[in-house]
C-alpha positions as semicolon CSV with decimal commas, in nm:
position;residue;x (nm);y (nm);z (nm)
1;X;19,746;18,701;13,741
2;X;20,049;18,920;13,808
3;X;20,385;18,721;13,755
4;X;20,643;18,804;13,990
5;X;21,024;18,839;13,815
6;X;21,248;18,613;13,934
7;X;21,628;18,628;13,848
8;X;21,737;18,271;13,941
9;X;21,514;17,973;13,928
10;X;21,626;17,679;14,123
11;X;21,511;17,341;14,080
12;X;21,661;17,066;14,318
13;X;21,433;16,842;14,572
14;X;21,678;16,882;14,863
15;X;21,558;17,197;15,102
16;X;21,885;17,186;15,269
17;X;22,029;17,281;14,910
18;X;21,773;17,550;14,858
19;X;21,862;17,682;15,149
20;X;22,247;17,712;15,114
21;X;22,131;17,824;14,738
22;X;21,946;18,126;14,889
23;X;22,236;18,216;15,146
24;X;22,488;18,204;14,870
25;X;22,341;18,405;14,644
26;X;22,208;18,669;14,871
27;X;22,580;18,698;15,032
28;X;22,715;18,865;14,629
29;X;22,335;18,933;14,494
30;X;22,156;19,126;14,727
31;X;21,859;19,257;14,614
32;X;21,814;18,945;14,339
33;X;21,536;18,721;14,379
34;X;21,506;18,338;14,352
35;X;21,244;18,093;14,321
36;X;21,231;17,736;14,433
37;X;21,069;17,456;14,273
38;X;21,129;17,094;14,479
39;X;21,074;16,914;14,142
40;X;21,080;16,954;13,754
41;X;20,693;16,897;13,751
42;X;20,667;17,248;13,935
43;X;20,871;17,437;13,801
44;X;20,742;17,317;13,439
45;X;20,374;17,429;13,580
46;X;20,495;17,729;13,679
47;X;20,713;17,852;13,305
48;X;20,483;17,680;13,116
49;X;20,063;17,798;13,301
50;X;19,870;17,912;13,074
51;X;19,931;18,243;13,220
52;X;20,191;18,264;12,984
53;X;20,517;18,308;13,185
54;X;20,689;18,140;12,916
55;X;20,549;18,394;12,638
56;X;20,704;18,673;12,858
57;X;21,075;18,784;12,789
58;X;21,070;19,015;12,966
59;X;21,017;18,824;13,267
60;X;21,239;18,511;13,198
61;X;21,561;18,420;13,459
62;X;21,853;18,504;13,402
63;X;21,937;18,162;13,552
64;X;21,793;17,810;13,591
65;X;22,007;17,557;13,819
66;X;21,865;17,251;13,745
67;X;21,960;16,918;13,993
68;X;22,012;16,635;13,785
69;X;21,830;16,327;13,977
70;X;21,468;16,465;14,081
71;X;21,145;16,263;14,157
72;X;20,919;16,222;13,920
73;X;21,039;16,409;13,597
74;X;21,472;16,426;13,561
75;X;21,701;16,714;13,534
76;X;21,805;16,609;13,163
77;X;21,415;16,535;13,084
78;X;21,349;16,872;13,158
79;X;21,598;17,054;13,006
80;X;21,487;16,860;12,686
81;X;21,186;17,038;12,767
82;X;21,337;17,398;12,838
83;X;21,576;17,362;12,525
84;X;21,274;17,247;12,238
85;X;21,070;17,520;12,347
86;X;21,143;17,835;12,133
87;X;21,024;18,012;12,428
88;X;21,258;17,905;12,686
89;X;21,564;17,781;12,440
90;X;21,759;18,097;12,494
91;X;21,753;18,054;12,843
92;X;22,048;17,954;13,005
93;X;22,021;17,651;13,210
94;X;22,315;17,534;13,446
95;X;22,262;17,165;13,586
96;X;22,347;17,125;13,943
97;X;22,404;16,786;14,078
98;X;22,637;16,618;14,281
99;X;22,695;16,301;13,998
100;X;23,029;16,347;13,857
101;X;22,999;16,046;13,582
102;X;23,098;16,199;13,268
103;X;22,837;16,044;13,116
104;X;22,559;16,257;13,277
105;X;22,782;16,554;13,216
106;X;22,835;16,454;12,891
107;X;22,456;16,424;12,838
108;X;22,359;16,765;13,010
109;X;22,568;16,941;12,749
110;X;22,426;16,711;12,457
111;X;22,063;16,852;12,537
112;X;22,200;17,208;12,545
113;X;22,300;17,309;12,902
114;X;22,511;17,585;12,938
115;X;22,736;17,450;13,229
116;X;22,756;17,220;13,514
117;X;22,843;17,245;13,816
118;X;22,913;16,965;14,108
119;X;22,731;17,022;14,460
120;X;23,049;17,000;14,741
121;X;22,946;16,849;15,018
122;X;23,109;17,098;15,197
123;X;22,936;17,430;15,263
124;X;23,179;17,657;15,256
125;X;23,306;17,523;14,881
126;X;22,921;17,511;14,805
127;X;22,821;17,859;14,918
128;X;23,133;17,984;14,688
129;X;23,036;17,832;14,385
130;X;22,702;17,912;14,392
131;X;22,812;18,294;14,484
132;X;23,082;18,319;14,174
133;X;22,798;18,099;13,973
134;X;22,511;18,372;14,030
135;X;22,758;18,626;14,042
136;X;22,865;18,551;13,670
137;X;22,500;18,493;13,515
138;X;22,375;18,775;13,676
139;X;22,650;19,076;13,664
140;X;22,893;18,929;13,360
141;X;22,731;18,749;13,141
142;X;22,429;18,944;12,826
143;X;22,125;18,732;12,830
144;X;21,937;18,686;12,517
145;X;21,556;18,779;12,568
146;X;21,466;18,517;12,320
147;X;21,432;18,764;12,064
148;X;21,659;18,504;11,813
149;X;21,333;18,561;11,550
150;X;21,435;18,954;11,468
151;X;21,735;18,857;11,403
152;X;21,902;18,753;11,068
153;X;22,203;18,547;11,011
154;X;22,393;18,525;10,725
């Protein structure tokens, strides 16, 4: 099976969001590609198959947004997931969810996420973020190819 690089994986159960996601990113990324999962259990599936997407650096995202409340398996229970894998730790995983409790905030950054950002119900605001959020992972920041096992620290 040939698997198919995708910069940005998105993982949120609201189309509408997916949607905007796509438009936003697109708008500052053209040319980057992004997948969308409508739950954790798919998107798990899909890093984890036994095809071994999760054994190839080379094809890892730059990017998961992760939506905190999902059906069937949560945001934070799969990040747990992304962050114990030694596959997948080194990937950077942003949660996306319109709860501003500190607690789940607190939480997200607990089980390793690397930011978190608040859905606006307003488009515009929306659009933006997600723009300057892909804009940053994608063009700013140096992704580590989980490669963390050649490398020695004092």
């Amino acid at each position: 099976m040939n698997i198919e690089q995708y910069d940005i994986i998105l993982v949120d159960d609201s189309p509408e969001v997916a949607e905007l996601t796509k438009l936003a990113l697109g708008s500052k990324q053209p040319g980057r590609s992004m997948t969308w999962f409508s739950d954790a259990e798919l998107a798990s599936d899909f890093i984890f198959s036994s095809s071994g997407f999760a054994e190839r650096k080379e094809l890892h995202p730059y990017l998961i947004l992760l939506d905190l409340n999902l059906p069937m398996m949560s945001g934070h229970d799969f990040l747990k997931i992304i962050k114990s894998n030694a596959a997948t730790s080194h990937i950077p995983v942003v949660m996306f969810s319109s709860s501003e409790d500190p607690k789940d905030i607190d939480q997200s950054y607990h089980l390793g996420a690397n930011g978190y950002l608040v859905k606006s119900s307003d488009p515009k605001e929306f659009i933006g973020t997600v723009a300057d959020t892909g804009a940053y992972w994608l063009n700013r920041n140096k992704p580590a190819r989980g490669t963390s096992e050649n490398v020695s620290i004092p």
